[in-house]
C-alpha positions in Angstrom: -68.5 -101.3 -60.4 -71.0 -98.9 -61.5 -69.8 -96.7 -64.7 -70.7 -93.0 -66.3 -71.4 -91.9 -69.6 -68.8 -89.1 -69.5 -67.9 -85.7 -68.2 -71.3 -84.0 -67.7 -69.5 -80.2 -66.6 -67.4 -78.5 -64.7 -67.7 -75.6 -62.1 -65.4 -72.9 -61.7 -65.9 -70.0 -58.9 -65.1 -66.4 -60.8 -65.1 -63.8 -59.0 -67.8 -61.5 -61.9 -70.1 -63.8 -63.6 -70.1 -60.7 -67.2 -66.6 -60.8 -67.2 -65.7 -64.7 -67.0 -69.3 -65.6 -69.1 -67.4 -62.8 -71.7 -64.0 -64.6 -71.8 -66.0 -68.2 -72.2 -68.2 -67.1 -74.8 -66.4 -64.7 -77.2 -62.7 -66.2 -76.9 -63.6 -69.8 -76.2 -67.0 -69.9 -77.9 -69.0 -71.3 -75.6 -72.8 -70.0 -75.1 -74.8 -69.1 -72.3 -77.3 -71.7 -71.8 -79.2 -71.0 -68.5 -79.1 -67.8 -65.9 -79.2 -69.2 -62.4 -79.2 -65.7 -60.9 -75.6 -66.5 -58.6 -74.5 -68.7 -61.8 -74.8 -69.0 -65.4 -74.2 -72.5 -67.2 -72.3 -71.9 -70.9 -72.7 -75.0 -73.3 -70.0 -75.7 -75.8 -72.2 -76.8 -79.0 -69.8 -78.8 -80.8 -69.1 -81.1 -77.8 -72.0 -80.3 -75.1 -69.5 -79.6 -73.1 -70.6 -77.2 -70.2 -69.0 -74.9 -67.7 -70.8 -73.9 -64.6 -69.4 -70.2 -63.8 -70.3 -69.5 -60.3 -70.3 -66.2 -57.7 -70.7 -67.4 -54.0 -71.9 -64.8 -51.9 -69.8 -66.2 -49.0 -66.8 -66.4 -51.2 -63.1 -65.5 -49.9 -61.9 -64.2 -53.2 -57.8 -64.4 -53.7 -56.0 -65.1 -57.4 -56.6 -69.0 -58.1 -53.1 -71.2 -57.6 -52.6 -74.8 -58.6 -50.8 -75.0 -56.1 -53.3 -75.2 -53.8 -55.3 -78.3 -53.3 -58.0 -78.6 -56.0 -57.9 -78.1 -59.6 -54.9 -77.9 -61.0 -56.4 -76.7 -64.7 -58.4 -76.8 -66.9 -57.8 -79.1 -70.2 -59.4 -79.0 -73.4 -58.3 -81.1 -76.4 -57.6 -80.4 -79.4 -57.2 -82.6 -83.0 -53.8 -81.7 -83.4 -50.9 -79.7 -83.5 -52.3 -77.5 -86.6 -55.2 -76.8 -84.6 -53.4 -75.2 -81.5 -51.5 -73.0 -83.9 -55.1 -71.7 -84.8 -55.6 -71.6 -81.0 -52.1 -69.5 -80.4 -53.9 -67.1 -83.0 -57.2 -67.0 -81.2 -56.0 -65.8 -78.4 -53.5 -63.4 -79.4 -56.1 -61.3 -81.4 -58.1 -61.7 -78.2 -55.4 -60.5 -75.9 -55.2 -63.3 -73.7 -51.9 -64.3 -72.4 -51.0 -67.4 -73.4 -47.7 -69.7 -73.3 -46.5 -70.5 -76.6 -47.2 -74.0 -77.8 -45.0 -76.4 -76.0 -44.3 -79.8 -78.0 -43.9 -82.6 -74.8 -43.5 -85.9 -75.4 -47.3 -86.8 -74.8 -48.6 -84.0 -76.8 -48.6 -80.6 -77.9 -49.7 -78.0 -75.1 -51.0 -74.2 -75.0 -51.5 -73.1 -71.7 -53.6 -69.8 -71.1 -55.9 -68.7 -68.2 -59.3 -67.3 -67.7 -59.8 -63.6 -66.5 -59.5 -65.1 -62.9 -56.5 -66.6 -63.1 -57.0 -70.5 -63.9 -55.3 -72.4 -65.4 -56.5 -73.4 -68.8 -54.8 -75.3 -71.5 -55.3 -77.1 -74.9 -53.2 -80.3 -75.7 -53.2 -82.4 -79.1 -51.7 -85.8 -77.8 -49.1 -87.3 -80.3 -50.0 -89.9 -82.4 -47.6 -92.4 -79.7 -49.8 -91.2 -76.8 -52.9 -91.8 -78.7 -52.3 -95.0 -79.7 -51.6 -96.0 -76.0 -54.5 -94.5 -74.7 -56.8 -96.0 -77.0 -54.9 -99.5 -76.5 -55.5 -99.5 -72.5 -58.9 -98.2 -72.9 -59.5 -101.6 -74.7 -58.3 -104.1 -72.0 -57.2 -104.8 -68.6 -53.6 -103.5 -67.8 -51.6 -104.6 -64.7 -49.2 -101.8 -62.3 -46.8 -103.4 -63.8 -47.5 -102.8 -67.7 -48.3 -99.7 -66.7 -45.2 -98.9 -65.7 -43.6 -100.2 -68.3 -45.4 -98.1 -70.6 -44.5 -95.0 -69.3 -40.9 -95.8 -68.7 -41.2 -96.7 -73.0 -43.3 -93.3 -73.7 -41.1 -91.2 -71.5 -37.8 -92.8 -71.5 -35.5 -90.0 -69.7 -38.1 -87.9 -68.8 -39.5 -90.9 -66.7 -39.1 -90.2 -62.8 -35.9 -92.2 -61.4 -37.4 -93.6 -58.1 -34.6 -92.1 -55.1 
């Protein structure tokens, strides 16, 4: 099977390119990289992360739902717990809404959302989840381990099959 390096971007469709390039940059510190005239592509220089903000002319508009089929959110990580505490910070002097930092069995999550609505979060996984990820990341793991796994990472919170 072919492979890929990484995430290269994401695209989001705002509904005004100033005021989502705005939030991107000056809360999230990303910077604006290239003008494409109905876009503008914002690197993150730390990671080269990039996000693709977009205006179609033939767009519908409405609020953004995860509910609806397509992204669900957004999800940035973050070192650790400490650091999402300087996140919570971030975007209170900011003004952003934000959900206070929840502490979940597979990490640490703040979930916030851009000026259109979507869903963004940051998550520090705990050091449990780490560990797991980096161990099936190193091998070949049947169904069967993996559900075995999660039934040991999630124990009650694991879905009972009905």
């Amino acid at each position: 099977m072919p492979t890929f390096a990484g995430v290269n971007h994401v695209a989001l469709t705002v509904t005004d390119l100033d005021v989502s390039e705005r939030f991107y940059t000056e809360v999230l510190g990303f910077r604006r990289a290239l003008d494409i005239g109905y876009g503008r592509l914002l690197l993150h220089q730390a990671t080269g992360f990039v996000i693709g903000l977009l205006k179609h002319p033939d767009a519908t508009g409405g609020p953004f739902s995860e509910l609806t089929t397509g992204l669900d959110h957004l999800g940035f990580t973050a070192s650790n717990r400490a650091e999402l505490v300087e996140w919570e910070t971030r975007l209170r002097e900011a003004g952003v809404e934000y959900t206070p930092i929840r502490d979940l069995t597979l990490g640490h999550h703040l979930n916030f959302r851009d000026p259109d609505g979507i869903a963004l979060e940051f998550q520090a996984p705990t050091a449990l989840y780490a560990a797991v990820l980096a161990d099936v990341a190193t091998r070949e793991v049947t169904d069967e381990e993996v559900l075995q796994i999660a039934r040991r990472l999630l124990g009650d919170e694991f879905p009972q099959p009905t």
